[in-house]
N, C-alpha and C positions, 0 to 999 in steps of 0.2 A: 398930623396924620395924613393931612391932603400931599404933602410932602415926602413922606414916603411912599403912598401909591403913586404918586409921578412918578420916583423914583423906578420903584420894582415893576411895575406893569408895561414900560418900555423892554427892560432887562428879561420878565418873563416872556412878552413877544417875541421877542431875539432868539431865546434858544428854543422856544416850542413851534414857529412857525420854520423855519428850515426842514424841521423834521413830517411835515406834512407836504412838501412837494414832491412830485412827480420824480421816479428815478430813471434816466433814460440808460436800456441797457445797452452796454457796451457793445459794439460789433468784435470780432473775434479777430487777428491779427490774420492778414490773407499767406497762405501756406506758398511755403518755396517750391518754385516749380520744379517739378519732377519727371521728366520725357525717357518716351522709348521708340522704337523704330519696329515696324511690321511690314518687310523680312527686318533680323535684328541687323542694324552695321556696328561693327567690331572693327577692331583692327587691321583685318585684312581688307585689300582692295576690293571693290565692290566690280563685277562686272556687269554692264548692260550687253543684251545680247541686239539690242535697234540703239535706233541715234535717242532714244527718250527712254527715260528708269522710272519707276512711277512705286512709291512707296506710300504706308502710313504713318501719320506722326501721334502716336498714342499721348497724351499726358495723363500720368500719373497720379497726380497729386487733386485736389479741388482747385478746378480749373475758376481764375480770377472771374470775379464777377461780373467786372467790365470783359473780360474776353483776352484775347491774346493776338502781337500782332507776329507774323514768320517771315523773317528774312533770308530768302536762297542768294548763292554768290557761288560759283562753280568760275574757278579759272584751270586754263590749260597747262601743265606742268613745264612744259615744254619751252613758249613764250611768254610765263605769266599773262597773257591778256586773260576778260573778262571773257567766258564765251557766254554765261546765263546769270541773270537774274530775274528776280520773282519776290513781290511781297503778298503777300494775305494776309488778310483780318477776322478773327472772329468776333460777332457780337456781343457773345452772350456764355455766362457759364454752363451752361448744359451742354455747349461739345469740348467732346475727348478725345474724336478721333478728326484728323483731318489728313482726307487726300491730294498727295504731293506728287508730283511731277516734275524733272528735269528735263530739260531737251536740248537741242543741238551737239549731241556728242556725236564727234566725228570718230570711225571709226583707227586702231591704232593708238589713238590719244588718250595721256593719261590728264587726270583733271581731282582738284582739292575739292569737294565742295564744303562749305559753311552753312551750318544753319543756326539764326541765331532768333529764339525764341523768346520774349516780351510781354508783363503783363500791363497791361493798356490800364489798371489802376496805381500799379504801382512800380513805375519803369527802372529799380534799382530791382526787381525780381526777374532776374534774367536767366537764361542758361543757353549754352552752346553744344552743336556736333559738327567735330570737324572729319571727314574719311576722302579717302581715295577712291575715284570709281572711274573705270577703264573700258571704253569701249571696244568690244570684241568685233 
């Protein structure tokens, strides 16, 4: 008899203690980012009417918990050189909006800019805006 209760009483422990731990709830997978521009850029050439374009960058989607980081790159069409770059970081998920700024557009010159947007938790959640913008 002692022999069976050695037996089943490990066996019973086994399956009835797993089932009283703690269940830790999953975090929810972080959403693909989703961005928009405020003026909107589209397809056509953007004009600045100064040497500096100063836009918003909306994101769309629930912005990453860790934050997001934004990389500017504007080169000249002309020479391909670099004329601006710019990184920003945000901290924290509760911004949505972040104001942007380009500068040194000479005028005449046409220019690509890049922007290439980054979540700081999870750096394969990416997204890009590429346009044209010409200063007048």
């Amino acid at each position: 008899m002692k022999k069976i209760l050695l037996i089943i009483f490990p066996l019973m422990v086994g399956v009835f203690l797993p089932g009283c731990s703690k269940k830790v709830a999953a975090e929810p997978p972080e959403e693909d980012l989703k961005i928009a521009t405020n003026p909107t850029i589209g397809s056509d050439i953007v004009g600045a009417l100064a040497n500096t374009y100063s836009f918003k960058l909306l994101i769309n989607s629930k912005p990453p918990k860790a934050g997001v980081k934004i990389d500017i790159a504007v080169k000249n069409d002309f020479d391909n050189s670099v004329s601006f770059t710019q990184s920003t970081q945000t901290s924290s998920s509760s911004i949505s909006t972040i104001d942007l700024q380009i500068a040194n557009l000479i005028p005449g010159n046409l220019y690509t800019a890049t922007i290439d947007v980054t979540s700081l938790s999870k750096s394969t959640n990416k997204v890009q805006i590429v346009f044209k913008i010409a200063r007048k």
